[in-house]
N, C-alpha and C positions, 0 to 999 in steps of 0.2 A: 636440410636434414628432414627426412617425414621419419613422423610419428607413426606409429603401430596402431592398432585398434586389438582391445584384448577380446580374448574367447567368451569373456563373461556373457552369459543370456543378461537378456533386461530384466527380465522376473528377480535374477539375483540381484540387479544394481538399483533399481524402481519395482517397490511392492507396491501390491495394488494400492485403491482410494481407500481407507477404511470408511464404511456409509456409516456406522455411529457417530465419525468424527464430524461427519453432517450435520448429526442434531444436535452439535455444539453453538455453533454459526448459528441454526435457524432458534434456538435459545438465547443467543446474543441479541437476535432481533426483536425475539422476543421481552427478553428485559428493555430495549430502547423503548416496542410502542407502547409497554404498562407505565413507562415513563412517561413519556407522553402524554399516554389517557391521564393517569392521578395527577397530571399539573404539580406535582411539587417540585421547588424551586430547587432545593437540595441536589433530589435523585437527581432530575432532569440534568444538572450540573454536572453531578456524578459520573453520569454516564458523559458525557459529552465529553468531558475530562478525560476518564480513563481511556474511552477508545482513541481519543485524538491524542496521547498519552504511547499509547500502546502503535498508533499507527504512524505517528510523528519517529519516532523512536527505533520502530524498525527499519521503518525508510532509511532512516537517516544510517542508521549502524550498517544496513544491506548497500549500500549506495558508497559508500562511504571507506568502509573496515572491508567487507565479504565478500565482494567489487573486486577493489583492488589488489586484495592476496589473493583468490582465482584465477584472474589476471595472469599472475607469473605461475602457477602453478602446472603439473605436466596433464597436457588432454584427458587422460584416465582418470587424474586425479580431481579436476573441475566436471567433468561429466558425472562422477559419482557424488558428489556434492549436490550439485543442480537436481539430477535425477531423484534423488532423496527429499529436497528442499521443495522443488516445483511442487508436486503436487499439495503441500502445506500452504504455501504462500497464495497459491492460487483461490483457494476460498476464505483466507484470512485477510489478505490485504484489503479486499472489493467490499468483505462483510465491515471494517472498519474504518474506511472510508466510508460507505454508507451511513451507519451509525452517527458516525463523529458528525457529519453534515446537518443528517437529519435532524438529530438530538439538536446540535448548535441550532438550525433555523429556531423550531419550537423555544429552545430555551432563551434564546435571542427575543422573541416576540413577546414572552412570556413578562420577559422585564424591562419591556418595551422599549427595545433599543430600534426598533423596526422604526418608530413615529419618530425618533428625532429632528430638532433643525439641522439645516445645512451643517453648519461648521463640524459638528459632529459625525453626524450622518454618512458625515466622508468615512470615518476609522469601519461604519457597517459596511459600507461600499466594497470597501480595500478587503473587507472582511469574505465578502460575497463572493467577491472577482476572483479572489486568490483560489479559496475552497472550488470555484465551478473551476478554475483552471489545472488543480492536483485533482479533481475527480476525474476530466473529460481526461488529462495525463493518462492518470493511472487502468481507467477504464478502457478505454478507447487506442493507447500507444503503447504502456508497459505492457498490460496482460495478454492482448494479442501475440506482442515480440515474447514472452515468457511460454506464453502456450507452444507458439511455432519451433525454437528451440528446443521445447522437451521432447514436442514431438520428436523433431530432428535427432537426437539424440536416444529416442528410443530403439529407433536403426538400427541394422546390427553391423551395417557400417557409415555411419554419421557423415554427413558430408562437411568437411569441417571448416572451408572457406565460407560456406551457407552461413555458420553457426559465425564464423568470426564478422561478415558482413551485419549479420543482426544484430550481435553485440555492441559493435561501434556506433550502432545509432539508437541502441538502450541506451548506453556509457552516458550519449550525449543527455537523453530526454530524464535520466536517474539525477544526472547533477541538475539541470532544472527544477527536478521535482525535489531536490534537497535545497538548491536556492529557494523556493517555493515555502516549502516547511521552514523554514525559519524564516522567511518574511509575516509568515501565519503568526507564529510563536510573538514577534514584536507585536503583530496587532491585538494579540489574544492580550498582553501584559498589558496594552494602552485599555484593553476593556477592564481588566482586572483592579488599575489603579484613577479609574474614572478618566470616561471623555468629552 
């Protein structure tokens, strides 16, 4: 049974980027490097917290929950989802990853979990490993596959085996990156309650 593709333009289903919503993001950076610079122990926390808080959280819920009811959803009805969504996530995700990373090295050094011995030293390890491997993920494998879809989908006739190819090998690399976030989350509480 093939599905139809409706008359809608894209203009009506994807509004443009708004560029104010830009200098949300470059604000967020902004709060990361005055954290930074002022060295306090608090902020720097702060920040490191909420973005990995905010970027943990949505991963998990998009991956997870938004994933998988799109999934069963009718073509029109997942394209105008995506179409709406993409452009959001696209400078949100990358900006909170960054943050969360950054902020965590600094704040990490800060309280000098960097110089540990060995036995410890592991929990910064696992710490390290995991973060380069949900940044290089999401940098380097979700956003690409995110970007190529919307594009695909801004079409005014989507090629829809294209789109379902790409998604199967998101699907895969999203549960990784959720297996990933909660391996984070154990090592975060091993730091939280001393290592």
């Amino acid at each position: 049974m093939s599905q139809t593709v409706s008359t809608a333009t894209t203009s009506d289903i994807a509004p443009p980027i708004n560029p104010w919503h830009l200098l949300g993001y470059a604000a967020a950076v902004g709060v990361m490097i005055a954290a930074v610079v002022a060295d306090v122990p608090w902020y720097l926390n702060f920040v490191h917290v909420m973005a990995g808080v905010l970027w943990t959280g949505i991963d998990l819920f998009m991956g997870f929950y938004i994933g998988p009811t799109l999934r069963s959803a009718p073509f029109e009805a997942r394209r105008a989802v995506i179409m709406r969504l993409m452009p959001k996530t696209l400078f949100l995700m990358p900006t909170l990853s960054i943050i969360t990373g950054t902020s965590g090295w600094y704040h990490a050094k800060q309280l000098g979990f960097l110089d540990m011995p060995w036995p410890q030293y592991r929990w910064v390890l696992a710490a390290l490993v995991i973060i380069a491997i949900l940044t290089v993920q999401g940098l380097c494998i979700l956003l690409p596959t995110n970007v190529r879809v919307y594009l695909e989908l801004r079409k005014p006739e989507p090629d829809q085996s294209r789109i379902a190819r790409l998604m199967s090998t998101y699907v895969y690399w999203v549960t990784v990156q959720g297996c990933m976030q909660v391996a984070i989350i154990v090592v975060m509480a091993r730091f939280v309650t001393g290592i």
